[in-house]
N, C-alpha and C positions, 0 to 999 in steps of 0.2 A: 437572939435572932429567931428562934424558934415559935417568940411569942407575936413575932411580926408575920402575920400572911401576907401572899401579896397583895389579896383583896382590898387588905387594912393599908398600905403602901400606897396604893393607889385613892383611897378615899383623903389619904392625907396630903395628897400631892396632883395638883389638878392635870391632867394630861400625860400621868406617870413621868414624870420631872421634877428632878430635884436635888438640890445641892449637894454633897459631900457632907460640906458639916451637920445640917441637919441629920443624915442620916446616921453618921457617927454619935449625935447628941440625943439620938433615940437607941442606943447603945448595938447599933451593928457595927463593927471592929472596920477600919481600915483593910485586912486582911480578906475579911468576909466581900468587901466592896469587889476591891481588887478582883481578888477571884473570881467575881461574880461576872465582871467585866470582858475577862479572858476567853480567848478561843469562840467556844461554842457556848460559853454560862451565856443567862438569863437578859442580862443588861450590857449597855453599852453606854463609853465616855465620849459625846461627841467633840467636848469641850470640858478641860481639865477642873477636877470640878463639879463638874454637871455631871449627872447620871438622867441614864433614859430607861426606863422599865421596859425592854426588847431590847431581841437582838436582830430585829427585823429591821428595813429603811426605815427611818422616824418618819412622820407624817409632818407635814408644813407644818400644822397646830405643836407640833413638840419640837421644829425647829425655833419656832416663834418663842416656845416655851423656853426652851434653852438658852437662847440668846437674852433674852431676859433674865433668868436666874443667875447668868454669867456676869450682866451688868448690875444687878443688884436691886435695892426692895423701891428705890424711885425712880428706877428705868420706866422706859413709855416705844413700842414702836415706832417707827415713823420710815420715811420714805415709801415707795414702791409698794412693799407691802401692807401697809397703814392707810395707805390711797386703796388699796383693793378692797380690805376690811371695809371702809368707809363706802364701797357701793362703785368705784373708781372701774370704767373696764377696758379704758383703752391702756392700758401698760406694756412697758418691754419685760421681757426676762429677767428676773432679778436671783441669781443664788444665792447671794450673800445676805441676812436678817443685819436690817438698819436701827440701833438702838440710841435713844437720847439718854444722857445722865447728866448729876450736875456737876458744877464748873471744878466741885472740887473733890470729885469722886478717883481715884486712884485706878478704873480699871483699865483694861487695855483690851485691844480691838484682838480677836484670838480667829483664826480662820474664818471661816463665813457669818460668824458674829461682831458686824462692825459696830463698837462701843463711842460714841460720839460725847465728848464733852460740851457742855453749854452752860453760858451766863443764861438767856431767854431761855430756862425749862418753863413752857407750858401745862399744864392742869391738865391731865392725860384726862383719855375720855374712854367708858367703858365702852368697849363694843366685845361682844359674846362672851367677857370676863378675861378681855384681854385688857392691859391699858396702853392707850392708843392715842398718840400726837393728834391733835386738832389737823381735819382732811387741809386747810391752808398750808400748815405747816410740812405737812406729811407732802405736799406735791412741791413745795420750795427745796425739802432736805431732799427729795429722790432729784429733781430737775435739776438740781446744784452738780448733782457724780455723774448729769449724763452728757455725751456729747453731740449728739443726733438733736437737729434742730426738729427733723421730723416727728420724731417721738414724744420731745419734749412735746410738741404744739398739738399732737392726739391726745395726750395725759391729760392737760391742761383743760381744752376745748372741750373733752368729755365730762369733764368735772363742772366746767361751768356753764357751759350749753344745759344742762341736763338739770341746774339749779342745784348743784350738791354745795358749788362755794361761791362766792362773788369775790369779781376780780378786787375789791376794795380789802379784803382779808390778805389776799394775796399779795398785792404790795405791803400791805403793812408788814409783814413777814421777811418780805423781802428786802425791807428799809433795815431792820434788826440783823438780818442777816450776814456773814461775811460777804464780802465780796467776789471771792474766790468762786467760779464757776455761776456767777449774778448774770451774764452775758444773754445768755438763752431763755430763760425764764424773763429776764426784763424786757425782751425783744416779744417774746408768745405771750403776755400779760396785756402789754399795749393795743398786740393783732386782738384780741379776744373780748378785749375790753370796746375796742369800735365798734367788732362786729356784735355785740348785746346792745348799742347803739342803734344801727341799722334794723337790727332783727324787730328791737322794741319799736322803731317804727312804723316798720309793717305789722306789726300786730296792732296798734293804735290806728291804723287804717282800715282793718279789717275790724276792730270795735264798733269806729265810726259806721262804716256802712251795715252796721247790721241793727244801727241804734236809732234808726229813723229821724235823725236832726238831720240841719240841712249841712251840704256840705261847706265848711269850712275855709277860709285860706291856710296853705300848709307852709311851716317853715319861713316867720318873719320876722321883723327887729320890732319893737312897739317903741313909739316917741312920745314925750308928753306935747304939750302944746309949743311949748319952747324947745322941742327942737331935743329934748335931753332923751338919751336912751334910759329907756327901763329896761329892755333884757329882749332875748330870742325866748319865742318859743314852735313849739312845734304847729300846731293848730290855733286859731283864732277867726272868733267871729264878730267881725266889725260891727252889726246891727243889736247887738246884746251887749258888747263887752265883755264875754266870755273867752278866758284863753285856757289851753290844756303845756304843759311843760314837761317834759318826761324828768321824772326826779333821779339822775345820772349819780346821787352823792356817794351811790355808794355800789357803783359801777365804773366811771371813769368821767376825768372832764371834756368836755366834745364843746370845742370851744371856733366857733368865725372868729372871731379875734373882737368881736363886740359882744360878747355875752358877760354879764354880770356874774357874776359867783352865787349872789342870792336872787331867790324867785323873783318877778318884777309885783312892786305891791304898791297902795294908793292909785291914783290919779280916778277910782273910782271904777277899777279892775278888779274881775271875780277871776282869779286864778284854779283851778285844778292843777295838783302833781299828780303825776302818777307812777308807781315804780314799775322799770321793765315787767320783773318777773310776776309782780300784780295782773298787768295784763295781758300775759303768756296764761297764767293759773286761774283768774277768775274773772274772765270777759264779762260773764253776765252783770257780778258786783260793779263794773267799770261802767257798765250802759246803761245802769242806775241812778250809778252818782252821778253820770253827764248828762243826765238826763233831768232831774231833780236840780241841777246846777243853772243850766239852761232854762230851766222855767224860771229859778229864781234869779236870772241876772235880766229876763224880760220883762221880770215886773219894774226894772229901775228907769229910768232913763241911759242911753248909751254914753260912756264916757267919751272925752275929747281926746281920743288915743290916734295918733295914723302907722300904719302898718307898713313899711315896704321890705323887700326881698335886702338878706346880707350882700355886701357891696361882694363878697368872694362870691356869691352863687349871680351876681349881675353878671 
């Protein structure tokens, strides 16, 4: 023991945390541990097992640390706290450290470190040298243990309003998922997934008017000659043949009950997609390309397309 300083303890243990056996397997005795533990000594066991280099509160970073070394060497954060790491800032209170292991890992959930078994372990992701559930996931496993629809739909909405996740991650997550506590999260997925809908429209409005084309008809079903639908899109201009379609695939489907799944193409149609958070984050690249689009659908002759409003908004 003698030839261990703390200094050395701590350079080998990232956040002064660390197992029991290792420590024993760098030859400090069980007895040495113990003691060290007791009363007023140097360290404390917040979780049997674990040792923490103080005897002071641990610090979140050494509760995180702990519930980790408690679940073992392919644990990964997630919930609550893994949304916070991840940049996340609307959250509830969370005491207890949420951990993922796999399916067939032996541990058990011991006080404030909940031990989560799973078939779907994800490929943790480093954030600050922690390893940390994919922010998707991390806001399905916390929205699963909460009950507060309110809360749930602050997590959620700041995560994706903000561009940290797209609702298309989040279902998919949530398809894998148990079903147990899916209630709340399938309900604030939906509301959230609209509203990037809506939002992405107004921002394609305020593209247009800053792009100097003319303005457009907004929001209409295209036909061919015969009568057949090609698809909804958001803007089109009849005297060009140019339509713009906001690309939802990986956002949500926003569906009149006449829209196609895929973009409308032939009949001699220059289509633009554009993804919402495209034109949230680079207006300018957007007034570009519809701009360069529009010249080149002027040079053609206009297609035989007729445009009218979906029969739900007649």
């Amino acid at each position: 023991m003698r030839s261990l300083r703390p200094e050395m303890l701590e350079d080998l243990f990232p956040d002064g945390v660390a197992a029991r056996a290792d420590l024993v397997a760098l030859g400090i005795s069980h007895a040495s541990i113990s003691r060290r533990c007791r009363g007023n000594g140097p360290w404390q066991r917040p979780i049997p097992g674990v040792i923490v280099f103080t005897n002071r509160e641990p610090t979140a970073r050494q509760l995180f640390r702990a519930a980790l070394t408690h679940a073992g060497p392919d644990a990964m954060l997630t919930g609550v706290h893994a949304a916070r790491l991840h940049g996340v800032r609307n959250l509830p209170a969370e005491p207890r450290v949420h951990t993922l292991i796999p399916h067939k890992s032996k541990v058990a959930t011991w006080g404030f470190a909940i031990a989560e078994r799973t078939i779907h372990l994800p490929d943790a992701v480093d954030v600050g040298g922690l390893p940390v559930a994919p922010l998707a996931r991390a806001l399905i496993d916390a929205s699963r243990r909460m009950d507060n629809l309110t809360s749930v739909r602050a997590m959620i909405a700041d995560a994706v309003y903000r561009g940290l996740c797209d609702p298309l991650d989040l279902r998919k997550e949530l398809a894998q998922a148990s079903t147990i506590g899916s209630a709340l999260p399938r309900l604030v997925i939906q509301e959230v997934s609209n509203g990037v809908h809506d939002a992405a429209e107004r921002w394609l409005r305020e593209v247009l008017e800053k792009s100097g084309l003319p303005q457009p008809d907004w929001d209409v079903v295209l036909e061919n000659e015969s009568g057949e639908v090609l698809g909804s899109v958001q803007a089109w201009w009849p005297a060009v043949g140019l339509a713009v379609q906001l690309d939802m695939t990986e956002v949500a489907v926003h569906s009149t009950g006449e829209d196609k799944d895929s973009p409308p193409t032939g009949e001699g149609l220059l289509l633009v997609r554009l993804h919402p958070f495209t034109l949230r984050d680079q207006p300018l690249s957007v007034i570009r390309e519809l701009r360069a689009a529009y010249q080149s659908a002027a040079q053609r002759p206009p297609p035989r397309i007729s445009a009218r409003r979906p029969r739900s908004a007649a």
